[in-house]
N, C-alpha and C positions, 0 to 999 in steps of 0.2 A: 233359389236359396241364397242369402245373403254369406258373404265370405266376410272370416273377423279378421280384422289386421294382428299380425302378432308382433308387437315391440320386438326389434333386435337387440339382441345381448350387447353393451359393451365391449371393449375390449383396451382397458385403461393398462399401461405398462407395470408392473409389480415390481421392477427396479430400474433404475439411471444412475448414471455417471453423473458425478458435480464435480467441478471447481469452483472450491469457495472463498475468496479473498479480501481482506478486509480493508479498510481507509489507510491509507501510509500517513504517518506521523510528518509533525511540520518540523523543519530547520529551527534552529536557536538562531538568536539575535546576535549580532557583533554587538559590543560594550568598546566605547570611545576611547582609542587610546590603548586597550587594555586585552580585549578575547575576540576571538572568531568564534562564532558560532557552530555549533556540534550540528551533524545531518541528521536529518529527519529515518527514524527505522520503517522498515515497508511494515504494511500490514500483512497480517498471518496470513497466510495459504494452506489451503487441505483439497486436496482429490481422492475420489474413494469411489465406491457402488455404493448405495442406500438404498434399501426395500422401502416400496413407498404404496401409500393407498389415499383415498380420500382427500381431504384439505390442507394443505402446509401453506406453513410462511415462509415468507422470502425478504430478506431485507438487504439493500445495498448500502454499505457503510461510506460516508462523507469523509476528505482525507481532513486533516485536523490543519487547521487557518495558523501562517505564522503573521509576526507580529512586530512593531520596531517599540513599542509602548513595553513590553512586559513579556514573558515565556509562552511562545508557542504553544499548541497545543496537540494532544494526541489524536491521534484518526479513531475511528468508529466501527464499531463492530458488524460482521458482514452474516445471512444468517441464511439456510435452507434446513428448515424440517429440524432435525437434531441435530445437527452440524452447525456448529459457531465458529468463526474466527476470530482472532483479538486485534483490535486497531493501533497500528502503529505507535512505537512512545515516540516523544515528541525529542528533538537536539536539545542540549543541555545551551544556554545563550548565557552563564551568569556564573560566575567564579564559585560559590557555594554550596550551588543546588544541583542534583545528580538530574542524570539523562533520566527521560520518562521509559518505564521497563513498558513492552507490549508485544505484540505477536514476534516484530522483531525490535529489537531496544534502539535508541539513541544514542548520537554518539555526544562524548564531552567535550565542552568547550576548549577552546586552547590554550593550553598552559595551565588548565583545570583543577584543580584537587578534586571536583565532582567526578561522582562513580557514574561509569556509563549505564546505560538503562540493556534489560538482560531480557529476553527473547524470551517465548513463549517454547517447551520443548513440541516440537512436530509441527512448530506454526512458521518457528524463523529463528533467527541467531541474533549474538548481543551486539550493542555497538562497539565502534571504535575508540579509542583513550584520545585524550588532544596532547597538541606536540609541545615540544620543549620554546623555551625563548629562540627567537631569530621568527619563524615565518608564523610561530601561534594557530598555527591548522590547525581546524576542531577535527575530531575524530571521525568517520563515518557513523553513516548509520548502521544498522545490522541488515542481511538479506535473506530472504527464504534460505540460500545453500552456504552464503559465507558470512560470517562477521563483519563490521566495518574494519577499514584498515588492510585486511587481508591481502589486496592488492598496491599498495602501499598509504603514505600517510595520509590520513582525511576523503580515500577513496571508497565509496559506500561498496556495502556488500552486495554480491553479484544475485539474483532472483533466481528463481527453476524453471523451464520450460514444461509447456503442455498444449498438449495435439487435441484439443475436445473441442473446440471448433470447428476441426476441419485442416488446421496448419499449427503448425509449431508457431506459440506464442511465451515468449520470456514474461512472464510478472513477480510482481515483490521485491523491486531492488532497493536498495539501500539509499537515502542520501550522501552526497558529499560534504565534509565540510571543509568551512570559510577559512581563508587564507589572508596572509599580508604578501605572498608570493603573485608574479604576474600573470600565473597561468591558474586557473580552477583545478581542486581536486574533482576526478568525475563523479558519477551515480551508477551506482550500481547497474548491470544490465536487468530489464525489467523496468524500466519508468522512473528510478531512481534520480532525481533534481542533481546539477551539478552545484557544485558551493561556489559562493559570490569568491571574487578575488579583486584584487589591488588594480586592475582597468582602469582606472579614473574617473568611471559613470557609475549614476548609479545603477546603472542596468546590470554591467557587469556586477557589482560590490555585493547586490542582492541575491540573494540563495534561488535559484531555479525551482519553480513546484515540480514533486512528483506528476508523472503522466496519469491522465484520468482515463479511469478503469483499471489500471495495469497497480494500483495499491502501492506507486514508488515513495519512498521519505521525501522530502523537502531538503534543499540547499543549505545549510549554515549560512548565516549573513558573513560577509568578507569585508577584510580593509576597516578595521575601526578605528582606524588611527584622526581621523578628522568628524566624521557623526557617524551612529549608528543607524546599522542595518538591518533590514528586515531579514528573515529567515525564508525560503521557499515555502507553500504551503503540500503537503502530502497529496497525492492522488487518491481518488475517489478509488473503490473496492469495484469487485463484477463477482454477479453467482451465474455460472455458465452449467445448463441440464442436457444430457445427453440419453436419447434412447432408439431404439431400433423402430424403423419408418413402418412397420404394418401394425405398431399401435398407433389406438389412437392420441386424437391432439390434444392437450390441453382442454378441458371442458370449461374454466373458468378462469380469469386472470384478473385482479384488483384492478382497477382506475388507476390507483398509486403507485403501478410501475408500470415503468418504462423499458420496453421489454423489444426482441426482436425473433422473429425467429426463421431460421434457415434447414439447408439440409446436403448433409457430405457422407458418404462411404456408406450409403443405407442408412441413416438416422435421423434423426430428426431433432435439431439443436435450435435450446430456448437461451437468450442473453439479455440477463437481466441487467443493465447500469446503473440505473439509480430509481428514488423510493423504496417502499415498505406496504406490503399487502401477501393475502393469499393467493394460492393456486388451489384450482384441483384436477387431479387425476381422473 
């Protein structure tokens, strides 16, 4: 008598942990003479459980490119399943124009009348104001836990910590911004670019990019007393899935990401960096 095989059931996970992070916005530009450059805001952050079945998307959001031509731009939006985050606003680099508002806001140039760019609620906080005449420090950017500025002037907002990897990891901090001072305002903790300052290179003068994966702002450009400065560009976003190791793995993963996967304290941990594509459960 022949014997029929019988298919094994599945056993796909019905919920995981995410952190979802978006692109940090890029630093403002220093103006010749005249502003420092405002920090770049991190991009939004969300951690939660999500019930999950079948196919989802996943997309990692690119931090927003600064710029010595023209205003920086904002980071990009980060994305699992129903869960979205907002990509960072961009440093205000221009005496009239407001910081870009986003997960977390930007900050305003130095000596500014622009309004700083305002945070997303439950993604991140607004940026920092820029300073009075003497050192023209642009504002910070905003961070997941603190506003720019909070730490004092043109120092980015500080990010939040999360263990779903496996280890406490800071993301979402804030840029710094650009000073005519000879020391940088810093970034936030979380990947957050420190702002150019008065060094005499332009290595210094240029705004620090956010760290990639960690969603930090971009640097304010510094020192525009002799040419303008570029601003820092934002760090790239990360969508990080967490679920307990006797389900199964992943049945499917796009081409389009670039993805890792590990495992700590019984689980089993997927890290998305960059691209856009589905999974499935």
């Amino acid at each position: 008598m022949q014997l029929l095989s019988i298919p094994t059931a599945g056993n796909p996970p019905t919920s995981v942990d995410f952190l979802v992070v978006a692109g940090g916005g890029a630093g403002g530009r220093s103006v010749v003479g005249v502003l420092n450059g405002g920090g770049g805001g991190a991009g939004g952050m969300k951690t939660g459980t999500l019930s999950v079945s079948g196919t989802v998307t996943v997309t990692v959001g690119a931090g927003g490119a600064g710029t010595a031509a023209g205003q920086g731009s904002s980071g990009n939006a980060s994305v699992f399943s129903s869960v979205s985050t907002t990509g960072g606003g961009f440093g205000n680099g221009l005496a009239v124009t407001a910081a870009g508002n986003g997960g977390s806001g930007g900050g305003a140039s130095g000596a500014s009348t622009g309004a700083v760019g305002t945070g997303v609620s439950g993604e991140g906080s607004d940026g920092g104001t820029g300073g009075p005449a003497g050192n023209f420090t642009g504002g910070g950017g905003g961070g997941k836990s603190e506003a720019g500025n909070t730490d004092g002037q043109g120092e980015g907002g500080d990010g939040a910590a999360s263990s779903i990897s496996g280890s406490s990891v800071t993301y979402a901090g804030g840029g710094g911004g650009g000073t005519n001072a000879v020391a940088p305002a810093g970034g936030g903790t979380g990947g957050g670019g420190a702002g150019g300052f008065a060094g005499g290179t332009q290595a210094t003068e240029e705004g620090d990019n956010g760290t990639a994966n960690l969603g930090g702002g971009g640097g304010g450009g510094g020192n525009g007393a002799a040419v303008t400065r570029t601003g820092g560009n934002g760090g790239s976003g990360v969508v990080i899935i967490s679920y307990a190791s006797s389900f199964d793995d992943l049945s499917t993963i796009a081409a389009g990401l670039t993805y890792s996967q590990t495992s700590s304290g019984g689980n089993k941990i997927y890290t998305f960096t960059s691209g856009t594509g589905s999974i499935t459960f």
